[in-house]
N, C-alpha and C positions, 0 to 999 in steps of 0.2 A: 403436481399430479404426475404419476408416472406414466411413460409412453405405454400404448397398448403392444405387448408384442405381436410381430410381423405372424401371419399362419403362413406354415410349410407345407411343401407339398414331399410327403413321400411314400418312398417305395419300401412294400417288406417282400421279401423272397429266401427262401431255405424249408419253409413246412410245407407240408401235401398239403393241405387244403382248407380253407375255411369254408361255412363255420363246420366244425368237426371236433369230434372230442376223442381222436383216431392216437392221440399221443399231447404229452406235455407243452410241444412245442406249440402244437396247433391253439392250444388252448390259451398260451401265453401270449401267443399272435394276434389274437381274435381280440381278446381282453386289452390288450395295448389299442391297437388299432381302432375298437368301436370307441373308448375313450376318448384317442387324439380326434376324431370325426363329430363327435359331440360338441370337442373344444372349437370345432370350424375351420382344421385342418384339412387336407386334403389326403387323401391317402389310397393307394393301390396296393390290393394286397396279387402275387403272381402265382396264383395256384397250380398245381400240377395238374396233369390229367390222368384219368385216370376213375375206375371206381370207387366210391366211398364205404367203406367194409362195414357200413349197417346197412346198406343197402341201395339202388339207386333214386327209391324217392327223396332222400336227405338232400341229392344232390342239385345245385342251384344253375341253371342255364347261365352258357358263358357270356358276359359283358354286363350280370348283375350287380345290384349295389342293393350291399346288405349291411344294415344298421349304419349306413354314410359310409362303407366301403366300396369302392370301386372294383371288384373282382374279374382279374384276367386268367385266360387258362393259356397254361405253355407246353409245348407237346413233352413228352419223353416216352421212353421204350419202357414196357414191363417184367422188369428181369432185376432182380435180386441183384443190388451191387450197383445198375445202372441208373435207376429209375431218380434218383435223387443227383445224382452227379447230370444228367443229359437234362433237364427239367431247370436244376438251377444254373448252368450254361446259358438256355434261352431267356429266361426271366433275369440273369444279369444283363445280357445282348441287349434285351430289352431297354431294361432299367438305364445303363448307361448311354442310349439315344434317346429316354423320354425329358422332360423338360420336371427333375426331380431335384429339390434344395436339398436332399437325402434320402441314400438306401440304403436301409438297412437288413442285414445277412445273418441270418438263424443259422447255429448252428457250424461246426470247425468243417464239414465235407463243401458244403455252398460256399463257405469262405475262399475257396482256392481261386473262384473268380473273382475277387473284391478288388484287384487291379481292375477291372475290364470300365465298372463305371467311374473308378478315379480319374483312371484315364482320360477319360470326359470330362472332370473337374466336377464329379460331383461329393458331397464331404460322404462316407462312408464308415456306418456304426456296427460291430460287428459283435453280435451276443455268444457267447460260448455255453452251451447248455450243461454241457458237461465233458469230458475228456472221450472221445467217441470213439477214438481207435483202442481203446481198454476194452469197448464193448465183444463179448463173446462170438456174437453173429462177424467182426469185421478181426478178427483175431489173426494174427499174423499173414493176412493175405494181400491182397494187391490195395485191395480195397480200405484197411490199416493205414500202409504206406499212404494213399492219397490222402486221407483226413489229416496224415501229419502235413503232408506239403499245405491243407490248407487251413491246420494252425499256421504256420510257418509265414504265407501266406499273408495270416489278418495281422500276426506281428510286426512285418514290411509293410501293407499297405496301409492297413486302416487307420483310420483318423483317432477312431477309440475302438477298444475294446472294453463288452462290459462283461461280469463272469456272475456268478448267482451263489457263491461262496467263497469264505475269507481263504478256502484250502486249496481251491485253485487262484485264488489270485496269486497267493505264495506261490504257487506250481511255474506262471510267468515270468516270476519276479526273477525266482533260481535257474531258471529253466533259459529266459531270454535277455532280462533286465528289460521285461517289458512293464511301463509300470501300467494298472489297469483298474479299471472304475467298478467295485462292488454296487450292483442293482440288483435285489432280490428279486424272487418271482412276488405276486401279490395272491390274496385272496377277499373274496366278498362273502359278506352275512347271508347264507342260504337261508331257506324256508323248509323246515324240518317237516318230514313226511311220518304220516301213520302209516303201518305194514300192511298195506291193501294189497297191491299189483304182487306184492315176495310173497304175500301168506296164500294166495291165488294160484301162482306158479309154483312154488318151491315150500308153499306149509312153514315159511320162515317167521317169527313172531319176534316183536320185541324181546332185546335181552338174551334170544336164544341160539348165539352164534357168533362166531369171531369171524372178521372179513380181511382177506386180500384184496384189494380193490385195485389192479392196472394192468402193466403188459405182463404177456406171460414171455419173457426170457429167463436164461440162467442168470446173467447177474443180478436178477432182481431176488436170486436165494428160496424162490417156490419150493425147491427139494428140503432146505431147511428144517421149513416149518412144517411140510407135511411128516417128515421123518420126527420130529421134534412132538407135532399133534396126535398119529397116531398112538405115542406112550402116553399122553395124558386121559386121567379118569376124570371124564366130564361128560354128562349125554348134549353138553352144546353139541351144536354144527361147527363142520369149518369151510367158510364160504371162500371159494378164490374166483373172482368175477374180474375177468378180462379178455382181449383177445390175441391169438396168437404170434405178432409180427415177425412173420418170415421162418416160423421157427415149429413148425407142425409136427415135426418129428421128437425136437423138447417136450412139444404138450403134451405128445403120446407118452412119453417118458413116464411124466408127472402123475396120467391119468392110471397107468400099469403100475405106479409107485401107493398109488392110493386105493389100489382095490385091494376089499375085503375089508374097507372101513366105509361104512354105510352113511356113517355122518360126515363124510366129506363133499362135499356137492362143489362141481365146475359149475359157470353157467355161460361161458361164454361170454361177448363183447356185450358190455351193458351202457344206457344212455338213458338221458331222459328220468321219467318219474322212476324207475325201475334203480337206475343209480342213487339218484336221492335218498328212495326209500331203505337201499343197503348202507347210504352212508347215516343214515338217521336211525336205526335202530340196531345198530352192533353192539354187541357188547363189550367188545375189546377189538381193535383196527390195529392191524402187526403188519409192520413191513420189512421185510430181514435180508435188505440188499447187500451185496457187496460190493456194489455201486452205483452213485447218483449222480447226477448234475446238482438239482434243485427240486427236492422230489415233490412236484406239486399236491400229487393225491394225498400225501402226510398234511399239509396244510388244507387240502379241504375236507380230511377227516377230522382234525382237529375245530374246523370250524361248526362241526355242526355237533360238537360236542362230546367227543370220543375220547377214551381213555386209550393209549398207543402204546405199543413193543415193538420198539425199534432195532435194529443192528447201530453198533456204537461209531458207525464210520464218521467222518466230521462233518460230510452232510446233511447225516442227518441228527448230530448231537448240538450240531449250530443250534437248527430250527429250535428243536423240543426245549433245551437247556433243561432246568429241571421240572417240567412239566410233562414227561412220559416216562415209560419205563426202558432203561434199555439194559440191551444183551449183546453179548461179547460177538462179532462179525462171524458166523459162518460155523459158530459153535453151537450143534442141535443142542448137547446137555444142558446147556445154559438156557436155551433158549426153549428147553422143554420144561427148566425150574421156574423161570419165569412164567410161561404160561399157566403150567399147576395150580402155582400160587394166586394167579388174578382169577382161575375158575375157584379158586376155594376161597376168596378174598372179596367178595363184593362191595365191601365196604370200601376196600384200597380202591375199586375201580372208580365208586361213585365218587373219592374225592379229587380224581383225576379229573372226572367228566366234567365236575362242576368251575373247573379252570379253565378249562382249554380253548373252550372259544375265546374267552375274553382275551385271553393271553395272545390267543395267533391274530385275532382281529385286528387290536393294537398293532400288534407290531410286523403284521407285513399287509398294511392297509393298498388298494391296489392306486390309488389319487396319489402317493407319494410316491410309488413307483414311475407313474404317466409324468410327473411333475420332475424327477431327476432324469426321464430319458430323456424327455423335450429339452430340458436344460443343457442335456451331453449334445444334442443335434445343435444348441444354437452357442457351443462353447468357442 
């Protein structure tokens, strides 16, 4: 009979905040975490402080346990550039004096601390979301520089590193000779919504509109598609539902780039049945980044059944493989023949729609995700 394995107690710190659906990370956090708590784990997750950007009812009084997580709040300042560097400081300080078999670090900016609880002896797993100093918002500035020292950082300290695509683990491999442990993001079998709350708000109808669904920054290529959308002849909608992170002045961009086209509709940070309902009745879900980590919202558009047009970067040609449609990175024309074609095409969409869950469910099921990170913590 096999021994029962030992339960761990640990620490996550590097996201704003659980539970929240404020960004990828948060949501990969949450999803691990309620998981390992279920299996009879112990787990702290070190949240920021801070408000919650749907508002402050969402937000859960400090020292709660939600879904078996043990939720601590750690101070930091509110300022663009600080709030994640001064926040994951305290919640490493933390971490490395509480009585943890493992902490683990969201994220290449949090990692710069991942000496502080080795130091301590405690084993230290470090997730790379995505390559963070690429990002637009931290683009050649100080704040750049720090994300690299804390790559640099999890390559010296950490016990593992895990990455959520094969094109950064290559990036390690050339980059450090660091070798590093592929663990994808996961997704779970939603419950598909009829268009009540969209048709209420926004007059949205099955079928009748193609969706953006996340943050709104530059690398995520919003100018693309809208530039790309406007030439096409289709009386859909084009829905981009997200909210702005750090970046008010982009969104204004976006929204001055789309007026005088009447079928394009912002809606702002969306959550809850109002999310669901946009991920359940699109007619076509496009994401035309020009960079990602792991782009979770692709896999949970794919799960609830969606036909996708994606930018051909490797993050997101991994996922899809031949199960979406893709278009050449940052190229509107391309990416405006592609659209055409799926609005004049319904047939092409529906035999998209009719794969897609089954396809992404298989194979990034979120139990075999939980089951190779516990196994990296007790390697």
């Amino acid at each position: 009979m096999k021994p029962t394995p030992e339960k761990l107690k640990i620490a996550m710190l590097g996201h704003k905040r659980i539970p929240s659906n404020e960004g990828g990370v948060e949501v990969v956090v949450e999803a691990l975490c309620a998981r390992m708590a279920a299996l009879g784990h112990s787990v702290t997750c070190y949240n920021r402080a801070g408000h919650h950007v749907s508002g402050a009812e969402h937000e859960l009084p400090a020292g709660s346990v939600y879904r078996g997580i043990r939720l601590v709040t750690v101070p930091t300042l509110e300022r663009k550039g600080f709030a994640a560097v001064i926040s994951s400081f305290f919640a490493a300080v933390r971490s490395a004096f509480g009585s943890y078999d493992v902490v683990h670090i969201h994220a290449e900016g949090p990692a710069f601390f991942c000496w502080l609880p080795k130091l301590f002896g405690k084993r230290v797993i470090v997730t790379v979301h995505g390559l963070d100093w690429q990002r637009e918002k931290w683009n050649g500035g100080i704040a750049s520089k720090f994300i690299h020292l804390g790559e640099r950082a999890a390559v010296r300290f950490a016990d593992e590193i895990i990455v959520l695509s094969e094109n950064v683990q290559q990036y390690f491999l050339d980059t450090y000779g660091r070798v590093t442990r592929f663990i994808p993001n996961g997704v779970s079998a939603p419950t598909p919504e009829s268009p009540r709350l969209i048709a209420e708000k926004w007059g949205l109808q099955k079928d009748g509109y193609l969706l953006y669904l996340g943050r709104i920054v530059p690398e995520k290529g919003e100018t693309y598609l809208i530039e790309a959308f406007k030439q096409v002849k289709t009386d859909k909608k084009l829905v981009i539902a997200g909210g702005s992170s750090d970046t008010e002045r982009y969104l204004k961009q976006l929204q001055n780039l789309a007026a005088g086209d009447d079928r394009i509709l912002f809606t702002g940070f969306v959550q809850g049945k109002l999310r669901d309902e946009l991920y359940s009745n699109a007619y076509v879900y496009t994401l035309p980044s020009d960079l990602e980590g792991m782009p979770l919202s692709l896999l949970e558009a794919m799960s609830y059944g969606n036909c996708c047009l994606v930018s051909d970067i490797p993050e997101c040609a991994e996922v899809v493989e031949d199960e979406a449609v893709l278009f050449q990175k940052s190229n509107v024309d391309d990416l405006r023949q592609k659209l055409q074609t799926l609005c004049d095409q319904p047939e092409m969409v529906g035999n998209y729609k009719k794969n897609a869950a089954g396809f992404i469910l298989n194979k990034y099921g979120w139990d075999d995700v939980v089951d190779k990170t516990l196994a990296l913590y007790r390697r």
